[in-house]
C-alpha positions in Angstrom: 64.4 194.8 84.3 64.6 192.6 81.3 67.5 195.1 80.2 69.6 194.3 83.0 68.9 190.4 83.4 70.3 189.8 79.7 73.2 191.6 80.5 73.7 189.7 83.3 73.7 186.6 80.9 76.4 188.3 78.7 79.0 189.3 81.5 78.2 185.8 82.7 78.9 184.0 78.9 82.0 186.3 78.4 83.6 185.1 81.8 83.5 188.2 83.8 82.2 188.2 87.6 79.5 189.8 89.1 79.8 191.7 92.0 76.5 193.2 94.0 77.3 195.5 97.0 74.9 196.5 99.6 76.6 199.4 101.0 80.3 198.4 102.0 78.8 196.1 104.1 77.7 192.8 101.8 79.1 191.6 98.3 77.7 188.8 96.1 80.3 187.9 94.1 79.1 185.3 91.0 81.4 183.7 88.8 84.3 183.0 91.2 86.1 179.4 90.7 87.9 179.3 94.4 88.4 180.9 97.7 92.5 181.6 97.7 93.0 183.3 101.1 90.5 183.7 103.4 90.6 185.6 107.1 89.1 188.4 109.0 91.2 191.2 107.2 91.2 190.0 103.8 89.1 187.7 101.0 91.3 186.8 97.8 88.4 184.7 95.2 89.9 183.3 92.4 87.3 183.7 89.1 87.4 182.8 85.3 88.9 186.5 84.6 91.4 187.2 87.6 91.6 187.3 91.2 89.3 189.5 93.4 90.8 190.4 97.0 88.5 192.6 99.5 90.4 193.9 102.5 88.4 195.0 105.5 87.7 194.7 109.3 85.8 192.1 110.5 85.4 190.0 106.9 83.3 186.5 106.9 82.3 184.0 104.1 78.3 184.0 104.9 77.6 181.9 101.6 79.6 179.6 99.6 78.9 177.7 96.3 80.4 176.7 93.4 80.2 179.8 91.4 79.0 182.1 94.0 80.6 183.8 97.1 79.0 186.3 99.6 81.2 188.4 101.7 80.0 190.4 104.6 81.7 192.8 106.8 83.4 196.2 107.1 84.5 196.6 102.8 87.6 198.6 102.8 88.8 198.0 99.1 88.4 195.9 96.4 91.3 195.1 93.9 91.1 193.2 90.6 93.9 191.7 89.4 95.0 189.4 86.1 
């Protein structure tokens, strides 16, 4: 456990998000600076490293901070880009 918490706190120091799925149901994403676009078919999040879009059915912001965004819904696809 100690493993993976400090390299949590490396991705995290070299700017990379975090992304946690449960199933293709739920994503945590941490380490996102912005919500671009945001509707029931698509999420765009801007972060430090790029922009994260995840295309699905039925797609809804449950959680919002300043670093941190959960998505929830039917998870199609997930595209990195930048």
């Amino acid at each position: 456990m100690k493993n993976m918490e400090q390299r949590r706190v490396q991705e995290l120091n070299y700017k990379l998000p975090v992304l946690e799925f449960t199933g293709n149901r739920r994503v945590l994403t941490e380490g996102s600076t912005g919500v671009l676009k945001y509707d029931d078919e698509l999420v765009r999040l801007n972060s430090r490293s790029g922009v994260i879009t995840f295309k699905g059915r039925g797609l809804s912001i449950k959680c919002i901070s300043p670093t941190c965004v959960i998505v929830e819904g039917f998870i199609i696809s997930v595209e990195f880009t930048g």
